[in-house]
C-alpha positions in Angstrom: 0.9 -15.0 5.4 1.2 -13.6 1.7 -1.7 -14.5 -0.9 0.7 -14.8 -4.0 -2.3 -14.9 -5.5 -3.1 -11.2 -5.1 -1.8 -8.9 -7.8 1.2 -6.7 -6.8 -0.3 -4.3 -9.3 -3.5 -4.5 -11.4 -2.3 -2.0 -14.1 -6.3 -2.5 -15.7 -7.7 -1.0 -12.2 -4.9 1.9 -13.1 -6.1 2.6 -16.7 -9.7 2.7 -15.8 -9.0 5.2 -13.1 -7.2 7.8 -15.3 -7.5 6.2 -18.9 -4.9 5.1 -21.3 -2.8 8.8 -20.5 0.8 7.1 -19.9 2.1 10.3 -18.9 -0.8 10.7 -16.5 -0.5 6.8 -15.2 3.3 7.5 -14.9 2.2 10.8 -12.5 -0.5 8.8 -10.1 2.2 6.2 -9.9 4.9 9.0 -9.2 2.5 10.6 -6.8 1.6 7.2 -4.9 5.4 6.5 -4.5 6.4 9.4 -3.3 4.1 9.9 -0.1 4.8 5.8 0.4 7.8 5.5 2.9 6.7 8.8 5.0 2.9 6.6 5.3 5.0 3.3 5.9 7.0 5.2 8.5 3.7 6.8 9.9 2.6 3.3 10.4 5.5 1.5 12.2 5.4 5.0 14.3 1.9 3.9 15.4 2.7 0.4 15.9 6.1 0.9 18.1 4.1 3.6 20.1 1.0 0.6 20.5 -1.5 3.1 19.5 -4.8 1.5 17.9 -6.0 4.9 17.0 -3.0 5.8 14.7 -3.0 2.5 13.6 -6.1 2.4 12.4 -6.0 5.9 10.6 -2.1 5.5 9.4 -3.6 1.6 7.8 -6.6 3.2 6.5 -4.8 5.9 4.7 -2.7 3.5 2.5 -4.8 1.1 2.1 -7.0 3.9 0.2 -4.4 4.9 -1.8 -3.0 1.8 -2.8 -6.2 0.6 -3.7 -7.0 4.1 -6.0 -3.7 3.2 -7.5 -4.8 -0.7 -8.4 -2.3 -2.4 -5.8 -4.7 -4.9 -4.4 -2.4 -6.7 -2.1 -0.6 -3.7 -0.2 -4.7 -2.4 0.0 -5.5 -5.6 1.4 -2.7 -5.8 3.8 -3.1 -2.3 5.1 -6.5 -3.3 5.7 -5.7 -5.9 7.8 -3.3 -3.8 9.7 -6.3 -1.2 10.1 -8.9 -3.8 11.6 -6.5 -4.8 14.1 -6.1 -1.3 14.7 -9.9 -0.6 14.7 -10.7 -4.1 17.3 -7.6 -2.5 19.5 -6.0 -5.9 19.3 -2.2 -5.1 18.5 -0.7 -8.2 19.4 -0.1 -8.8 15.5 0.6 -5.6 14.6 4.4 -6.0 14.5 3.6 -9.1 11.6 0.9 -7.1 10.2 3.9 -3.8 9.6 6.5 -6.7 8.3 3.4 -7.8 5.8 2.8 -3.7 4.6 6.5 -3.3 4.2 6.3 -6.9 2.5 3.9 -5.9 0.0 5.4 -2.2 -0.6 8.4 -3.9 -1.9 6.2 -6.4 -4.3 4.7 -3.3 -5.6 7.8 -1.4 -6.1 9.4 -4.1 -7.6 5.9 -4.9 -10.1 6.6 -1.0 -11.0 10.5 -0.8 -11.8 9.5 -4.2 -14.1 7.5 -2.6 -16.1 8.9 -0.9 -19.1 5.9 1.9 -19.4 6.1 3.1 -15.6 10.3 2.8 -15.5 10.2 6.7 -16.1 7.4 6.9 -13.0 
């Protein structure tokens, strides 16, 4: 289930973290979306293979750097992903991977909309 009301991207959480540098928003943002489908793909990896372990440390690593970047509602979908991981309960890991890839897209989509990180 999707909380519409969770922020694709909170581009005030990305200003405090590196200031009102466009050009140095536009590389965190660059940054972020370029590691993204090789962590997305690390996670369905763990999920198809059933592994709680990677699970937990594939969700766990993007739900970090989503939330550094200011995209609450990827972070807070990885990091349900992760706890299912970390209680070794997979049966709604499959959903939990279609949420990620869910919000992923939402982000993406926040960032191409937005005139100041169209160059990112």
């Amino acid at each position: 289930m999707t909380d519409f009301n969770i922020p694709a991207f909170d581009r005030d959480h990305l200003a405090l973290t590196c200031g009102d540098d466009i050009d140095f928003q536009r590389e965190v943002i660059a940054d972020f979306l370029s590691h993204l489908d090789s962590r997305l793909e690390e996670i369905a990896t763990a999920v198809a293979s059933l592994d709680p372990a990677a699970v937990r440390h594939a969700a766990h690593a993007l739900k970090g750097a989503s939330a550094s970047l200011g995209a609450p509602a990827l972070a807070e979908a990885s990091a349900r992903l992760e706890s299912l991981g970390r209680e070794r309960e997979l049966d709604g890991a499959t959903a939990g991977l279609q949420r990620v890839r869910y919000e992923a897209t939402r982000l993406r989509e926040a960032l191409a909309g937005s005139p100041r990180d169209r160059a990112a």
